[in-house]
C-alpha positions as CSV (number, residue, x, y, z in Angstrom):
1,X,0.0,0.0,0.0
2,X,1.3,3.3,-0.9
3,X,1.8,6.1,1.3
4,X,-0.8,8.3,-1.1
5,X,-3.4,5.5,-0.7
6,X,-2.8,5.1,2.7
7,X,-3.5,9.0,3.3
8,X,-6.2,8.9,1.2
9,X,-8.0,6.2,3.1
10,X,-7.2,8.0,6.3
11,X,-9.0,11.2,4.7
12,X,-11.7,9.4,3.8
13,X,-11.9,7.8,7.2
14,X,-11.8,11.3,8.5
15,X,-14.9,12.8,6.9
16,X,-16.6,9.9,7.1
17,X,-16.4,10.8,11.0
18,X,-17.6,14.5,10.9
19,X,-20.7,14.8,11.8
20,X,-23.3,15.6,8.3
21,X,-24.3,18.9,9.7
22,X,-20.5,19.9,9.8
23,X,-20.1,18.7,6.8
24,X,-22.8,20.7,5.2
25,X,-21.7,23.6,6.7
26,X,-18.2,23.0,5.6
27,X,-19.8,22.6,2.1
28,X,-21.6,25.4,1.7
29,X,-18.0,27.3,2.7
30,X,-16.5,25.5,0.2
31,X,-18.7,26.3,-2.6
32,X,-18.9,30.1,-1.9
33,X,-14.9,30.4,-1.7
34,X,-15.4,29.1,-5.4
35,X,-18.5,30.9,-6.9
36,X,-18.4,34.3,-4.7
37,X,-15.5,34.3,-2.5
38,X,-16.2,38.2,-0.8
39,X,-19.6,36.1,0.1
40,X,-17.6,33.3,1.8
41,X,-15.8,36.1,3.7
42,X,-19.5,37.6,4.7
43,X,-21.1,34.5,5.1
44,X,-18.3,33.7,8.1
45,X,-18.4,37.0,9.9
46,X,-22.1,37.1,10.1
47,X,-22.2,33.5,11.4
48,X,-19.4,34.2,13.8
49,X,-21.8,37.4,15.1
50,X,-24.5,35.4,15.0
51,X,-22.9,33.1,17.2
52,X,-21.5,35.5,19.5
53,X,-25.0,37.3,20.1
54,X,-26.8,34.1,21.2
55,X,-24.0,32.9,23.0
56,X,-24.8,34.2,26.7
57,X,-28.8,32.9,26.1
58,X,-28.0,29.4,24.6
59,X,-25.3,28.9,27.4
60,X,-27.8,30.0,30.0
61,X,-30.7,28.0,28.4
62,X,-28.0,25.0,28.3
63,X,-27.2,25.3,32.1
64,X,-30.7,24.9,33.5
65,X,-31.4,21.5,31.4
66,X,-28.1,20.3,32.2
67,X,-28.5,21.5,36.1
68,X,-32.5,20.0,36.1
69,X,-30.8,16.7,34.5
70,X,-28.1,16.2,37.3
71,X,-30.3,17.6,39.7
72,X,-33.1,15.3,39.3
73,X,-35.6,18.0,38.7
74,X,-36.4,17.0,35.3
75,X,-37.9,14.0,37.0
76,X,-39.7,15.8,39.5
77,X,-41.0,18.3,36.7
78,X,-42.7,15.8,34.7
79,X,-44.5,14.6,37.3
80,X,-46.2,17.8,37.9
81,X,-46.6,18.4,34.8
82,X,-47.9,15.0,34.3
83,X,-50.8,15.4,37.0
84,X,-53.4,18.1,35.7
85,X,-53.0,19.0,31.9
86,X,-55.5,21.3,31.4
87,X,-54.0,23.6,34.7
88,X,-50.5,22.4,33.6
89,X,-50.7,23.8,29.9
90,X,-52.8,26.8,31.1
91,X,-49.2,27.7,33.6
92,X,-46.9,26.3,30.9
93,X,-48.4,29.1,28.4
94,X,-48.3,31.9,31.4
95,X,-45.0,31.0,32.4
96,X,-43.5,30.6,28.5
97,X,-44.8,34.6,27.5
98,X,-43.3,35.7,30.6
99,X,-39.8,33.5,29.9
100,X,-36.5,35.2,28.9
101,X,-35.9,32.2,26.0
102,X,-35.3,33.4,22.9
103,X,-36.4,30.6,20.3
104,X,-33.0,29.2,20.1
105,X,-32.6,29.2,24.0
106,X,-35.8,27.7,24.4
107,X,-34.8,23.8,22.6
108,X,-32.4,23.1,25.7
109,X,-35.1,23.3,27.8
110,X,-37.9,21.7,26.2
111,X,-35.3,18.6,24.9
112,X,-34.8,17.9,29.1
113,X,-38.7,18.4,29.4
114,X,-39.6,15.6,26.5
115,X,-36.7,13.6,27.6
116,X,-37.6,13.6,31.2
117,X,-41.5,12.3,30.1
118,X,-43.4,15.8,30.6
119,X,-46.0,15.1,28.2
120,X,-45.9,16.8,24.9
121,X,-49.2,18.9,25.5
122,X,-47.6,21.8,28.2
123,X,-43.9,21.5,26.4
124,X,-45.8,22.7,23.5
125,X,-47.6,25.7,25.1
126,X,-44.5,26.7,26.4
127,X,-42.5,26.3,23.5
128,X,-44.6,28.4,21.5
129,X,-45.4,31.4,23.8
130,X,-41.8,31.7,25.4
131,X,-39.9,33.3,22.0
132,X,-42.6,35.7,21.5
133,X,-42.9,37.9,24.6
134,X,-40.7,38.7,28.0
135,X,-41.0,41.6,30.1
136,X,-37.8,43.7,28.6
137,X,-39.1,42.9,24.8
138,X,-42.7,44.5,26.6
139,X,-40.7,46.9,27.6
140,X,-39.1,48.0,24.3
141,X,-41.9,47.0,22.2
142,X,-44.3,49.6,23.8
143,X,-41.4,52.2,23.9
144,X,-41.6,51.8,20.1
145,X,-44.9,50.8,19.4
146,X,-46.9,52.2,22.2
147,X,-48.4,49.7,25.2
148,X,-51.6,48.6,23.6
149,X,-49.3,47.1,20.6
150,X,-47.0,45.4,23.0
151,X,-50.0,44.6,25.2
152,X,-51.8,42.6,21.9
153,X,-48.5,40.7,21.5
154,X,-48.0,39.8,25.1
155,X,-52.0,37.9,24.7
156,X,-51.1,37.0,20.9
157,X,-48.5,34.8,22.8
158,X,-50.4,33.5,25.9
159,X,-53.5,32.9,23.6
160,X,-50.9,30.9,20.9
161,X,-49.6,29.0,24.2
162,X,-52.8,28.0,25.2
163,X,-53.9,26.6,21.7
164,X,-51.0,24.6,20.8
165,X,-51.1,23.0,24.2
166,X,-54.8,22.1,24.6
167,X,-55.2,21.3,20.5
168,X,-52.1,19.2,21.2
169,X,-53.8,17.6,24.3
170,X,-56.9,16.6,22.3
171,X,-54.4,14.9,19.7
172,X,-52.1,13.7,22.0
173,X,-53.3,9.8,21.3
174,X,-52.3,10.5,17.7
175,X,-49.3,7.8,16.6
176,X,-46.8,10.5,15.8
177,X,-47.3,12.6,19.6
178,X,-46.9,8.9,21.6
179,X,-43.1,9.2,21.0
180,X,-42.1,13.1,20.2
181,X,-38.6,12.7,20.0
182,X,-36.0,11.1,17.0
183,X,-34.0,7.9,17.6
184,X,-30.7,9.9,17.5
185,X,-31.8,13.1,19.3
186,X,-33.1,10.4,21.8
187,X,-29.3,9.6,22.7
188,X,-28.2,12.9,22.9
189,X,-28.0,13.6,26.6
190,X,-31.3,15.5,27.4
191,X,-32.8,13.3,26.1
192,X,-31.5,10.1,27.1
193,X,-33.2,10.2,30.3
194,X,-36.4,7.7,31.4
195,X,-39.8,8.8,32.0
196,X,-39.6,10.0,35.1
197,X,-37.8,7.0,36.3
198,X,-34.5,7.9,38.3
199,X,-33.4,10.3,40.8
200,X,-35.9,10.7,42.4
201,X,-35.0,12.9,44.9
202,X,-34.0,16.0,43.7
203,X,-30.5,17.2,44.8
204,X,-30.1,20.9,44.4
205,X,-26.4,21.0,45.0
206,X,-25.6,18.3,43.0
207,X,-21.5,19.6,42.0
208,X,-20.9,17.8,45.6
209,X,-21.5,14.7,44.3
210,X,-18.8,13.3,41.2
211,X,-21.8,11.2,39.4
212,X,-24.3,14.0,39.1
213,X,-20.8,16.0,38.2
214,X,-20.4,14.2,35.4
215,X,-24.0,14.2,34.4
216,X,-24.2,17.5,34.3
217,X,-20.7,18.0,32.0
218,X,-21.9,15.1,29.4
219,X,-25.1,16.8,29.2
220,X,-24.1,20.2,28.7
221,X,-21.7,19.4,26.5
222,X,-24.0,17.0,24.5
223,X,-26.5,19.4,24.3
224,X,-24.3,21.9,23.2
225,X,-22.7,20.8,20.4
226,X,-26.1,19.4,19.5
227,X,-27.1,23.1,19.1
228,X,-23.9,24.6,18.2
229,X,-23.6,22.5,14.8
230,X,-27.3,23.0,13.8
231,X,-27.2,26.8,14.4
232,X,-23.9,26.9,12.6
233,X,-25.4,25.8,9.9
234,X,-28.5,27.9,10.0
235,X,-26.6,31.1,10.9
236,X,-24.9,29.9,7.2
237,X,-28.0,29.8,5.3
238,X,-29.5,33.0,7.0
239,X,-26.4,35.1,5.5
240,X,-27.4,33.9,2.4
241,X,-31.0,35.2,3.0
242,X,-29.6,37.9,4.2
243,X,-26.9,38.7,1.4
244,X,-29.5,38.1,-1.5
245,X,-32.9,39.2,0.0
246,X,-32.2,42.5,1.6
247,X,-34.7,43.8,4.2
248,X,-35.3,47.1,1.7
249,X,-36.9,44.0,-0.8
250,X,-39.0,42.7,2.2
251,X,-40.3,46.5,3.0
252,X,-41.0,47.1,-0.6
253,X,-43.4,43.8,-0.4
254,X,-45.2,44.3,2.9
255,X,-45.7,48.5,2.9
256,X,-49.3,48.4,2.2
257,X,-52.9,47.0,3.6
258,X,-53.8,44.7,1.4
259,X,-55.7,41.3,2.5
260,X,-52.4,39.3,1.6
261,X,-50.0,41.3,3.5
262,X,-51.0,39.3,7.0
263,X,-49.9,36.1,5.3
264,X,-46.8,37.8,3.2
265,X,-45.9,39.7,6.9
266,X,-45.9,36.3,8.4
267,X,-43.9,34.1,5.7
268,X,-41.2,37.1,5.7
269,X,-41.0,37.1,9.7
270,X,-39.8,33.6,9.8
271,X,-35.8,34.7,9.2
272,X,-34.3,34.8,12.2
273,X,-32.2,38.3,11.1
274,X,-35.9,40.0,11.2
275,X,-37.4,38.9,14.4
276,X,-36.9,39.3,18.5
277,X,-35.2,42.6,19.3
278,X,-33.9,43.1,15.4
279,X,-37.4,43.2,14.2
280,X,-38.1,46.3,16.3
281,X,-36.3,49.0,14.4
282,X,-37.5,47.3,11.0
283,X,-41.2,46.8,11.7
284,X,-41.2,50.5,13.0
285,X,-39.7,51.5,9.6
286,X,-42.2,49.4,7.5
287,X,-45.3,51.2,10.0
288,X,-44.3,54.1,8.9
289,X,-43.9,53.3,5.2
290,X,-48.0,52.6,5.6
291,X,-47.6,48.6,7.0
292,X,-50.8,48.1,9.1
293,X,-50.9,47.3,12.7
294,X,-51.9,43.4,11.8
295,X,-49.3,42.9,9.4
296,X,-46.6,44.0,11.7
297,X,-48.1,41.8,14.7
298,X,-47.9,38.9,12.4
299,X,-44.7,39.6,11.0
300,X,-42.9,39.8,14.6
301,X,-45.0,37.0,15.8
302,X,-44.4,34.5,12.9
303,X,-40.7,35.8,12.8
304,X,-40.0,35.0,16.7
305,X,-41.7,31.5,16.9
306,X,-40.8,29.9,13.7
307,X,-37.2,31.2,13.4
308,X,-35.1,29.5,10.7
309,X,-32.1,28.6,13.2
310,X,-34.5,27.3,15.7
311,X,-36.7,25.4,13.1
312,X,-33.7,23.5,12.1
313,X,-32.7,22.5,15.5
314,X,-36.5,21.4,16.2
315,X,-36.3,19.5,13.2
316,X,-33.1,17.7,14.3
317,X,-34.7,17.1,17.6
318,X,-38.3,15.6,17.1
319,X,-40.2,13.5,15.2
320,X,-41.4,14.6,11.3
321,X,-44.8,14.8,12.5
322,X,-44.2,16.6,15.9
323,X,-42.3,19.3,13.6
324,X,-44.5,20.0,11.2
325,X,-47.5,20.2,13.7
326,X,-45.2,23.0,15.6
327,X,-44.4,24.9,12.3
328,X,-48.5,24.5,11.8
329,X,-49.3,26.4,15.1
330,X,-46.9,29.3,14.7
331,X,-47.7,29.8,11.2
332,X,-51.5,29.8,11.6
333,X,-51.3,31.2,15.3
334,X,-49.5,34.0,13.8
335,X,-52.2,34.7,10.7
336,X,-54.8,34.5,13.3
337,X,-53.1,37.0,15.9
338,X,-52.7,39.2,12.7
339,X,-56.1,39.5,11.8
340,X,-57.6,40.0,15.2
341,X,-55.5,42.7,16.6
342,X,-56.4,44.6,12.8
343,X,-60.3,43.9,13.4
344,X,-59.5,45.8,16.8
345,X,-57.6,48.6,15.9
């Protein structure tokens, strides 16, 4: 065997290790250092800033699953959540709009909810109403938009909490909700754990002991690099989005009050770079180019729930089923919350 075939084999053996998601990623790098290289150069510093902004909310986020895992309170979690669902989903929605969890943040800690057995019914109220609404986005949205704006958003994400967790609860004997999670997310850490099965004490200061140590490490650093690679390679795509559909194109298509502009507003809000905290500044700017109120509800709504680096991660995470009925409940929730806040006003 030749030294060149023996290298070759060894490289082969290599990226036959990397994980797909890396290798995509590492792809799409590849290809734009061919076809538009100042891209490729674009492409990296936005993902790197991408990376760095969610950084301190995606380590948090990862730090209570991993502490609730080595802690034991996952267990103890799900079986409160377990007891009542209709009272469970109802405080799963209240606390999820008044959550800090962007929608990134939030998949840490609904992967250690599913994994710990909380039924899929209250995970889903809380997953939907947490990325829409806290009290310092309240805070800035009214400064912007005036109160009763922010106000209609803060119930636009209770009322979208409470329907995906009760119409989830009436489905929840449907084959695809019995088992939300996938077969590899399953053995990622979070969700590795049995229905509320182990631990059942729950051990607040669990760093004392080394086993709940080391729980908490492998789950943290399974969960990150869970994240990490899958927001990678959305941040990617987004600069893309970014690069060849400039928000100026999006303002030119949404300025008016026509009966499509709901819908339009809400399939433009679903890039990440135009939701949360950015959207602010460019919603304002569209209101004031003649966007109505409904339009711009929907379009922040749609845009924080059904983000494209979060969608990715959910995908990666649970079942086909479980994701499409998520993407179904932020895209009509946020058509819905559209329309009735512009028969209000």
């Amino acid at each position: 065997m030749t030294a060149m075939t023996l290298a070759l084999r060894q490289l082969n053996g290599a990226f036959r290790r990397l994980d797909r998601v890396v290798l995509a990623a590492l792809g799409v790098f590849a290809a734009l250092a061919v076809a538009a290289p100042a891209q490729a150069v674009e492409s990296f510093i936005f993902t790197l800033g991408a990376l760095g902004y969610i950084a301190p909310f995606l380590a948090f986020s990862v730090v209570v699953a991993a502490s609730a895992r080595a802690s034991g309170a996952d267990q103890q979690m799900a079986r409160v959540f377990g007891g009542r669902p209709v009272a469970m989903i109802a405080a799963a929605a209240a606390f999820g709009a008044l959550s800090p969890f962007c929608s990134c943040g939030v998949i840490p800690i609904i992967a250690g909810l599913l994994g710990a057995g909380v039924p899929l019914a209250p995970v889903m109220a809380f997953w939907i109403s947490s990325p829409i609404m806290d009290p310092e986005m309240y805070i800035l949205t009214g400064a912007v938009f005036g109160f009763p704006f922010a106000t209609a958003k803060a119930l636009a994400a209770l009322s979208m909490g409470l329907f995906a967790g009760y119409a989830t609860h009436a489905l929840k004997r449907t084959s695809a909700f019995a088992d939300p999670l996938r077969g590899t997310a399953r053995g990622r850490g979070a969700c590795a754990a049995p229905a509320v099965a182990e631990d059942a004490a729950v051990v607040w200061t669990f760093w004392r002991w080394p086993a709940r140590r080391g729980k908490f490490i492998a789950e943290a650093r399974a969960t990150g690099w869970f994240l990490l690679k899958w927001l990678t390679l959305a941040f990617v795509i987004e600069s893309l989005m970014v690069a060849y559909l400039p928000a100026d194109t999006v303002a030119g298509w949404l300025g008016g009050d026509h009966w499509w502009t709901i819908p339009a507003s809400v399939a433009a809000g679903v890039p990440a770079y135009l939701n949360g905290y950015a959207a602010i500044p460019t919603v304002a700017a569209l209101v004031d180019m003649g966007m109505a109120p409904g339009a711009a509800l929907a379009f922040m709504v749609a845009g924080a729930v059904t983000s494209i680096p979060a969608a990715m991660a959910v995908f990666a995470l649970v079942r086909r089923g479980v994701f499409f009925w998520y993407l179904v409940l932020g895209i009509s929730g946020s058509v819905l919350a559209g329309y009735a806040y512009q028969a209000v006003v």
